[in-house]
C-alpha positions as CSV (number, residue, x, y, z in Angstrom):
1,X,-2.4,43.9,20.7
2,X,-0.3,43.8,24.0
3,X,-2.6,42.4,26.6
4,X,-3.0,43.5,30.4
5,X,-3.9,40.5,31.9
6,X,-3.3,36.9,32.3
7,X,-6.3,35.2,32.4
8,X,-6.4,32.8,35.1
9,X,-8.8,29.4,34.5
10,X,-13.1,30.7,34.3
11,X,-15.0,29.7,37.3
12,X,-16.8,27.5,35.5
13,X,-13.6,25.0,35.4
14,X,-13.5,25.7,39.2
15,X,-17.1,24.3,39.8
16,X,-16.6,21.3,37.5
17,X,-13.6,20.3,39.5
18,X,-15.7,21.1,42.4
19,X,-18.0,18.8,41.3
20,X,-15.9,15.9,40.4
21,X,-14.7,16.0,43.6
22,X,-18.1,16.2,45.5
23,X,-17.1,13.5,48.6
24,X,-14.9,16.4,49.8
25,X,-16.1,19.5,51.6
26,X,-14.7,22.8,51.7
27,X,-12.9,22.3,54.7
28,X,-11.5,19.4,53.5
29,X,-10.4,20.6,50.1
30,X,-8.7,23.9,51.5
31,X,-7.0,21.7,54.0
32,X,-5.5,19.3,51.0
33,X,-4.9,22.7,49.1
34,X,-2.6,23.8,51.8
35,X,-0.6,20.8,52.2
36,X,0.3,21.0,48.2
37,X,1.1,24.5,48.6
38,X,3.3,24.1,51.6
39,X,5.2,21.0,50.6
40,X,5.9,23.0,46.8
41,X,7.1,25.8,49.3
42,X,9.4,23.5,51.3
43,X,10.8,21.8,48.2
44,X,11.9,25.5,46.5
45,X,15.3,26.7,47.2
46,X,15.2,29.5,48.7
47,X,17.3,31.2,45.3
48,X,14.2,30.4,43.3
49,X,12.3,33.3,44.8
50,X,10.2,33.8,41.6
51,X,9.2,30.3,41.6
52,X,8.1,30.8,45.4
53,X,6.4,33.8,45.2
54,X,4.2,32.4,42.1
55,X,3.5,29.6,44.6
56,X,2.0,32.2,46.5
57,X,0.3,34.3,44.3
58,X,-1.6,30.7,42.8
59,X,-2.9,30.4,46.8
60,X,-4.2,34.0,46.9
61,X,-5.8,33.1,43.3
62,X,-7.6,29.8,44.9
63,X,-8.4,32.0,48.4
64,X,-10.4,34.8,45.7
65,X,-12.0,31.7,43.8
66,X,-13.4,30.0,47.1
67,X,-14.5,34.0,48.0
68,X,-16.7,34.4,44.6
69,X,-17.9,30.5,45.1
70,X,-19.2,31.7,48.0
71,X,-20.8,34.7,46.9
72,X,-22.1,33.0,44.4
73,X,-24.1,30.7,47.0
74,X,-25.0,33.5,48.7
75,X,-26.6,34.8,45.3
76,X,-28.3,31.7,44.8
77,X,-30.1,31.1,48.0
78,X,-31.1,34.9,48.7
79,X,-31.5,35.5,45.0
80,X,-29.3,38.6,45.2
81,X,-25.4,39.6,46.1
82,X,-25.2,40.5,49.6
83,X,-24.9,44.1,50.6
84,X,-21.6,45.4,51.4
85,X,-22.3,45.8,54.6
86,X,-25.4,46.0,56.7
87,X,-26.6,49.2,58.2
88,X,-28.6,49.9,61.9
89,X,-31.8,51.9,61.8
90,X,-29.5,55.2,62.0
91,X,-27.6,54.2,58.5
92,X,-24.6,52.9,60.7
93,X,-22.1,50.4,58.9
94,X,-23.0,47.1,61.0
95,X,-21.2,44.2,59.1
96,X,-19.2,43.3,56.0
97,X,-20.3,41.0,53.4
98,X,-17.6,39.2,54.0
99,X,-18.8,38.1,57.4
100,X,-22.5,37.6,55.7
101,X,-20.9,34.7,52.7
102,X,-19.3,32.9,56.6
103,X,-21.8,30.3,55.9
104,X,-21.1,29.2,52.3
105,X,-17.1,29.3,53.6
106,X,-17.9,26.6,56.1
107,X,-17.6,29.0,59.0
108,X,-21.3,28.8,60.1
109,X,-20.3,28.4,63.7
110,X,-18.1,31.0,63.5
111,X,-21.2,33.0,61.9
112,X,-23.6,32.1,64.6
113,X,-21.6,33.3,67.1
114,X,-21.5,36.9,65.7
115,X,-24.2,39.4,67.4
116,X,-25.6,41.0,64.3
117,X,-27.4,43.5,65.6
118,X,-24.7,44.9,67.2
119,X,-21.6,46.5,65.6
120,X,-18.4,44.8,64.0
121,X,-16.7,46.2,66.5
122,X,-18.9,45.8,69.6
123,X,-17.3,43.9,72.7
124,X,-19.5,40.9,71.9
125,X,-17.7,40.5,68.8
126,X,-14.5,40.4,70.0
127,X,-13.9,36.7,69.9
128,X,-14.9,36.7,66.2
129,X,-13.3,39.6,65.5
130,X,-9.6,38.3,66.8
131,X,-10.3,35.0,64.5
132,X,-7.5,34.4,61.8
133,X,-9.5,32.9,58.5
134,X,-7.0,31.8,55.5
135,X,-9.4,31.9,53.1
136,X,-9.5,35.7,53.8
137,X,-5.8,36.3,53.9
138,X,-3.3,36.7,50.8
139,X,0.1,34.3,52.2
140,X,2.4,37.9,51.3
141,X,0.4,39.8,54.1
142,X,2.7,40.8,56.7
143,X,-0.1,42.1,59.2
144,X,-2.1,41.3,61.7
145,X,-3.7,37.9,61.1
146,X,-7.0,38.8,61.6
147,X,-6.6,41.2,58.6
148,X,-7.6,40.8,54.7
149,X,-6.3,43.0,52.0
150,X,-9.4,41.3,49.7
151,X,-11.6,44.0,49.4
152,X,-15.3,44.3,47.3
153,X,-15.5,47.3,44.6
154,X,-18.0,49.9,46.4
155,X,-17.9,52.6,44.1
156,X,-21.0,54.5,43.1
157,X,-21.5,52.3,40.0
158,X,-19.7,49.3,41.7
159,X,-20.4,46.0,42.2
160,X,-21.8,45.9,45.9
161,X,-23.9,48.5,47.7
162,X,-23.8,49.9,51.1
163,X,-26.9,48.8,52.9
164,X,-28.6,46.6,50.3
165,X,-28.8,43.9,47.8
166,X,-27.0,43.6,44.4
167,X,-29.4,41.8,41.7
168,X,-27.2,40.5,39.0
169,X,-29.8,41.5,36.6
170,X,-28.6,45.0,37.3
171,X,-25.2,44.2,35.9
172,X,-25.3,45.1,32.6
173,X,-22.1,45.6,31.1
174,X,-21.4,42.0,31.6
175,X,-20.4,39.3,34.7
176,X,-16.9,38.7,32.7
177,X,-16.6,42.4,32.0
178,X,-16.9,43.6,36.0
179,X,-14.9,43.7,39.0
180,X,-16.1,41.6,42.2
181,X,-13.4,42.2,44.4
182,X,-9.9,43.1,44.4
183,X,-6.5,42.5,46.2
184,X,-5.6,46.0,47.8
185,X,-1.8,46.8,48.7
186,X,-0.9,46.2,52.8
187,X,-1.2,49.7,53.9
188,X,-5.0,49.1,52.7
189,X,-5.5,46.0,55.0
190,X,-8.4,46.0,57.2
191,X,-9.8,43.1,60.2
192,X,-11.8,40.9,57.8
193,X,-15.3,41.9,59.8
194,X,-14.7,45.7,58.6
195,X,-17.5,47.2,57.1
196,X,-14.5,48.9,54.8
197,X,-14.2,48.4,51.0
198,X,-12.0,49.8,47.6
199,X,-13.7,53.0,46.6
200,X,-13.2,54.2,42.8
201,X,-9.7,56.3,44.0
202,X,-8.1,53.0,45.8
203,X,-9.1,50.8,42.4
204,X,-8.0,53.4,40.7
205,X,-4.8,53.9,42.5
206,X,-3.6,49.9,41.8
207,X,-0.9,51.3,39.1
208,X,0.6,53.4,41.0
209,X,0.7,51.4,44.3
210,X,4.0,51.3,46.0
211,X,3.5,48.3,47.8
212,X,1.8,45.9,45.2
213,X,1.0,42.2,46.7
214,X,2.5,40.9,44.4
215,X,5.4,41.9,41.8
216,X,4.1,43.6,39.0
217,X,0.1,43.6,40.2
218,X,-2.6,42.7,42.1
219,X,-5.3,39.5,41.3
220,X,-8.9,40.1,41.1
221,X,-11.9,38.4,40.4
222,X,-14.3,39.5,38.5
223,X,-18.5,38.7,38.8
224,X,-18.7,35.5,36.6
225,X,-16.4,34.8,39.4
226,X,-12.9,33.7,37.4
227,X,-10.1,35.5,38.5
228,X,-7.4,37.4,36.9
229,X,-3.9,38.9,37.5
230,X,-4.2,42.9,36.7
231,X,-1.0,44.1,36.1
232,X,0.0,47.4,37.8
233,X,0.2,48.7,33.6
234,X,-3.4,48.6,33.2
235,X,-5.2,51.6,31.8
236,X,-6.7,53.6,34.1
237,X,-9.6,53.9,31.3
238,X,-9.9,50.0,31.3
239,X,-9.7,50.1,35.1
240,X,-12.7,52.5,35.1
241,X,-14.8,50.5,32.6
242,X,-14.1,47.1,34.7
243,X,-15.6,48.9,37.6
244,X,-18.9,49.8,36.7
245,X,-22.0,47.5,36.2
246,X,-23.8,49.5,33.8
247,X,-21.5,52.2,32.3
248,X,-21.9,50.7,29.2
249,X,-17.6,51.2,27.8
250,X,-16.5,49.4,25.3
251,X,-13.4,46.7,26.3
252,X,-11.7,44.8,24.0
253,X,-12.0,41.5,24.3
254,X,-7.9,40.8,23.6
255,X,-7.3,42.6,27.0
């Protein structure tokens, strides 16, 4: 059967190599990560564009593996995925989970500086809220650099919840089987501290996209926290049963 995806390597490859390289931190490793991708970038011509954009699209895929590592260290230490954003006493959006995983990015001085008791948005944020991170940034955005187009699956059934914890006991239809977060065209871009995520119409909009990230789809990675290329072909059946925890559809496992 014609498959949907390309299966990128699982996560649990990821944290092996992790491990076998355990002198290096994050920081160190991104920054190493970035000079291989650059210097394959400067050796391209420039009429190899499909070679250089797959150069690209293989950084976004190692910027969304870094992302679920650190979700996944969030999980571990609090015992339950973060919210997808926290909420004041009124039920107001106060910050994104992707300002809550800072911490297991290597940005905990960038997280200590962030007032979270006050909104995203609030003047006191501003200096955070200006910061460029590449670890949040897909290297075909053309927007501001503050912006991310890697956004969590919040739909009713969805991965994350507004305003509380996601126990991965909850997720019954499977780690491998559901969506974490996804790679959203540019016109979806948002500043990386919004409290804003894909509802089920964006996910369920990918195919018909007119401004894909990259050609022919979008990468996403999924709760077990490997990482896949969707292609812009996909079902929109499949792409409903990949969103839910706990719908409990049947997907074939030669996607």
């Amino acid at each position: 059967m014609p498959t949907d995806f390309e299966n990128e390597p699982e996560f649990s490859d990821a944290v092996s190599t992790r491990r076998s390289v355990r002198g290096f931190t994050l920081v160190e490793t991104l920054a190493v990560l970035a000079i291989v991708v650059l210097l394959i970038l400067l050796l391209l011509p420039l009429h190899r564009g499909g070679a250089y954009h797959a150069a690209r699209r293989a950084q976004c895929i190692n910027n969304l593996k870094l992302i679920a590592l650190a979700l996944h260290n969030y999980e571990q230490e609090h015992k339950a995925l973060p919210p997808a954003y926290t909420m004041d006493s009124q039920g107001n959006p106060l910050h994104s989970w992707r300002t809550l995983i800072l911490p297991y990015l290597e940005q905990g001085p960038l997280y200590q500086s962030i007032d979270l008791a006050k909104p995203w948005n609030d003047p006191a944020n501003a200096k955070a809220l200006k910061t460029s991170l590449g670890v949040y940034r897909c290297p075909e955005s053309a927007g501001p650099e503050n912006t991310t187009t890697y956004l969590a699956t919040t739909a009713p059934n969805g991965c994350l919840i507004p305003g509380q914890p996601r126990n991965l006991a909850e997720i019954t239809d499977g780690t491998t089987l559901t969506l974490m977060v996804i790679e959203a065209g540019e016109e979806h871009a948002v500043p990386w501290m919004a409290p804003v995520d894909a509802d089920e119409s964006l996910v369920m909009s990918l195919g018909s996209a007119a401004k894909l990230p990259h050609t022919g789809g979008v990468n996403a990675s999924f709760v077990d926290g490997h990482v896949t290329f969707l292609k812009a072909s996909t079902p929109a059946e499949l792409l409903r049963a990949l969103m839910t925890i706990a719908g409990g559809e049947e997907v074939l496992k030669d996607w």
